[in-house]
PLY file of the C-alpha trace (Angstrom):
ply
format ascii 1.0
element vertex 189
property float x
property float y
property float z
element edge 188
property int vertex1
property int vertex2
end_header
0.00 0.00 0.00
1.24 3.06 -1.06
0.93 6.50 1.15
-0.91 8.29 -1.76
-3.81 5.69 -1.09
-4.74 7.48 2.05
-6.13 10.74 0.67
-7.62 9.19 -2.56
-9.47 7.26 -0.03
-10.38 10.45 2.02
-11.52 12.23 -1.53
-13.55 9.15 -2.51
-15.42 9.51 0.69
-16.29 13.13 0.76
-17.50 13.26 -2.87
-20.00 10.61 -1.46
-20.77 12.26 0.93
-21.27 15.31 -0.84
-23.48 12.86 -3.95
-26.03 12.39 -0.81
-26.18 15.83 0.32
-27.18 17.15 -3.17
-30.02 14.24 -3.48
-31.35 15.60 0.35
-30.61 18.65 -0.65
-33.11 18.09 -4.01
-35.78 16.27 -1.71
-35.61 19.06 0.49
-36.23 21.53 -2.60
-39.58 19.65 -4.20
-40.84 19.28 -0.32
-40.13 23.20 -0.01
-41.97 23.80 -3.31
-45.15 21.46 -2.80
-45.56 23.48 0.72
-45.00 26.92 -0.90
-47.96 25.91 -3.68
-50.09 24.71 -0.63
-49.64 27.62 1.11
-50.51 29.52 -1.99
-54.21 27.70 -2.50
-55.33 27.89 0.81
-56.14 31.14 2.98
-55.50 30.61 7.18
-57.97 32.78 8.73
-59.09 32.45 13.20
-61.67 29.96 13.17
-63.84 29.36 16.50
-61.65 29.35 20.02
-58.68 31.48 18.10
-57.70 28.00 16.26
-56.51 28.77 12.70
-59.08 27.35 9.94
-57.53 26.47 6.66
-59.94 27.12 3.79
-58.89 26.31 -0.10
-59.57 29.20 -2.35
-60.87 28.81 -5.80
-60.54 25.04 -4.89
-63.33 23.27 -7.67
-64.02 19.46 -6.52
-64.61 16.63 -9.23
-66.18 13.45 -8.10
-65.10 10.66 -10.79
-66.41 7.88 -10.46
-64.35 5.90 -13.83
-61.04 4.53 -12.26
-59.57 5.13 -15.78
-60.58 8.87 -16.09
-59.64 9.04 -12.49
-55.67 7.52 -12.92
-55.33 9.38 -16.63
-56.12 13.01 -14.81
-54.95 12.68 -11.16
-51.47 11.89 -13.24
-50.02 15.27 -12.74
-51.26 15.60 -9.03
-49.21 17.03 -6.85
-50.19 15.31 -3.27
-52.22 12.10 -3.55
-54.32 11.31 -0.34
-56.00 8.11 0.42
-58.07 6.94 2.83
-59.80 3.25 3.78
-63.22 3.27 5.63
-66.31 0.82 4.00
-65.11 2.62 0.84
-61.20 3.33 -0.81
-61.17 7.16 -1.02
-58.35 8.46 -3.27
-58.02 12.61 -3.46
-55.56 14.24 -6.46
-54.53 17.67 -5.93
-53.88 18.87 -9.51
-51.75 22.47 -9.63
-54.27 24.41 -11.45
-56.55 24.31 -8.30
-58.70 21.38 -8.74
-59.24 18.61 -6.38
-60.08 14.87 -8.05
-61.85 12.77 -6.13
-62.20 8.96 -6.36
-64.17 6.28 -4.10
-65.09 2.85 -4.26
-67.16 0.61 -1.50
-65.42 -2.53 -0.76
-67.36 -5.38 -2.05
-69.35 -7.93 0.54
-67.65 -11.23 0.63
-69.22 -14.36 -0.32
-70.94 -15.84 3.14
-70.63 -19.75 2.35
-67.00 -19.93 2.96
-67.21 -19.21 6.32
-67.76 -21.15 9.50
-67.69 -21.27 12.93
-68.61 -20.13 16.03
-67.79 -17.47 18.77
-67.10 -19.03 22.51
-68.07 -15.85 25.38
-65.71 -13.25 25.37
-63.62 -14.12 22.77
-63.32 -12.86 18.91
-62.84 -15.76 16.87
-62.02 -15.01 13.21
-63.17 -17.56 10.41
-59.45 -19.23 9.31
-60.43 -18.74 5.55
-60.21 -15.38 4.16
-61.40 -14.25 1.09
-59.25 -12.06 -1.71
-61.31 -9.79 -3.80
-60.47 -6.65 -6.31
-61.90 -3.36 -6.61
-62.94 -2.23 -10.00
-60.28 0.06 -10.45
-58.11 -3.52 -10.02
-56.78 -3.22 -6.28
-56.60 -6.29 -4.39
-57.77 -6.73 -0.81
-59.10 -9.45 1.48
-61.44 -9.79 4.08
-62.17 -11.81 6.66
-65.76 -12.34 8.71
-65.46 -11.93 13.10
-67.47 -13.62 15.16
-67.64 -12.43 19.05
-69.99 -13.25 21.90
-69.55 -10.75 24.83
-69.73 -12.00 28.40
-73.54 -10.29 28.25
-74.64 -12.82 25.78
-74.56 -10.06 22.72
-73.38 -11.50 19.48
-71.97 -9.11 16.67
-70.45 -10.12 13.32
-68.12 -7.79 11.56
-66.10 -8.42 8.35
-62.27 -7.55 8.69
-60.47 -5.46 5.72
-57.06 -6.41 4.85
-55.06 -4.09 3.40
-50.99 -3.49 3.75
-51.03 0.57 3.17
-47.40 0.22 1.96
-48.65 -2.14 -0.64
-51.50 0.42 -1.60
-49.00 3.08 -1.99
-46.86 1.37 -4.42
-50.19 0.40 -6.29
-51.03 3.91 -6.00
-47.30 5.06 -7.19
-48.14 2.52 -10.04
-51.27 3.57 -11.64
-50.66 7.22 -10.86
-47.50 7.34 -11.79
-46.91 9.70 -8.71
-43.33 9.88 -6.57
-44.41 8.00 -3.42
-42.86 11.28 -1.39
-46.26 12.74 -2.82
-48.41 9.57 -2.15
-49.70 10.13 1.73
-52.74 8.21 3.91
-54.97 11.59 5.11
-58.97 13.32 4.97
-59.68 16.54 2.59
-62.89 17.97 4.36
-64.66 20.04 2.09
0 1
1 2
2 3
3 4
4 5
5 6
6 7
7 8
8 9
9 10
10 11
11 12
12 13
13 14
14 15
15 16
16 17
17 18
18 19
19 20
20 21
21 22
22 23
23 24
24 25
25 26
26 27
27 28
28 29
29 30
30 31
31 32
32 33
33 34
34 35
35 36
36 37
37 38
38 39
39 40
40 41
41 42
42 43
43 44
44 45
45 46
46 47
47 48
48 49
49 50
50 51
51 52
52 53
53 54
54 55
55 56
56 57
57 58
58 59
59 60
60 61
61 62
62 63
63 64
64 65
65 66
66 67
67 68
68 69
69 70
70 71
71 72
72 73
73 74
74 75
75 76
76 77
77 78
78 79
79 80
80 81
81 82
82 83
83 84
84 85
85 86
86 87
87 88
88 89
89 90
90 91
91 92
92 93
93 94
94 95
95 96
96 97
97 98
98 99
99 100
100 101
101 102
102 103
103 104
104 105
105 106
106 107
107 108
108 109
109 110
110 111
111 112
112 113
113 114
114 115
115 116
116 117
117 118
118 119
119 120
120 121
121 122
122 123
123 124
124 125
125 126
126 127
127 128
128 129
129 130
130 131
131 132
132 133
133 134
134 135
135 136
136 137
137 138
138 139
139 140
140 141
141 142
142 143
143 144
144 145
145 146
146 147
147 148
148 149
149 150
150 151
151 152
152 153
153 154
154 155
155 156
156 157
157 158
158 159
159 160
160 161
161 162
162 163
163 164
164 165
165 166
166 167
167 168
168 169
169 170
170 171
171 172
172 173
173 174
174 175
175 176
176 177
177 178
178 179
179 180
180 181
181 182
182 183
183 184
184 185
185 186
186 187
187 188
């Protein structure tokens, strides 16, 4: 080994260093931008208790209810927000103002395939689960809950199974939208 190896080393490890600073550094930039354009389309005014209300301006709202119509114009959104009740509930922010709004109800499974039955105070889920897919092509499963409370009150409920990281990537997929822009969150209009 030869003493000139040292600082070539050294050199090597600073321009790497200096290769991931620029890349944070970019990040940094786009995250400063989206929050400058956000900041731009909405006015903060006092709402009630001295709280500051956020209200969009000039925001217009389009319901679409065609997956296809939906992924070909939410393409250029700039924040995608999802959320997962009885329904998927996908909201584009497009620059030019416009919000694009997307929802689907999960589907009901198909009752034969389950069995069983619920012992007091315990939840007992059904060891079968179903897979079904959205019509905008999303996969998901369910499966059914039994319980039996201590009072003697039965319920039923039907589990949703959905990995958010994989809906991201879907979403990152179809929409063809950074996953940095891609987060889980409620637009209240």
């Amino acid at each position: 080994m030869s003493d000139n190896e040292g600082p070539v080393k050294g050199v090597a490890g600073l321009d790497l260093v200096f290769a991931v600073l620029r890349k944070h550094e970019e990040a940094l930039d786009k995250v400063t931008r989206r929050l400058e354009d956000l900041v731009e389309a909405v006015s903060i005014t006092k709402g009630s208790g001295g709280r500051p209300k956020i209200e969009p301006q000039n925001l217009v709202v389009e319901k679409i209810g065609d997956w296809k119509e939906f992924r070909e114009r939410a393409a250029s959104a700039g924040q995608v927000l999802y959320d997962i009740g009885t329904s998927l509930n996908i909201k584009a922010v497009l620059p030019n103002g416009r919000l694009l709004k997307y929802s689907e109800p999960f589907l009901r499974p198909d009752p034969s395939i389950y069995s069983g039955t619920a012992t007091i105070g315990d939840v007992k889920s059904a060891q079968q689960k179903q897979t079904l897919k959205l019509e905008c092509g999303l996969e998901y499963a369910i499966r059914r809950t039994e319980s039996l409370s201590a009072e003697g009150e039965y319920t039923q409920g039907i589990l949703i199974i959905l990995d958010q990281g994989r809906l991201k990537d879907w979403l990152q997929t179809e929409l063809g939208v950074e996953e940095l822009r891609i987060s889980s969150g409620l637009v209240v209009i």
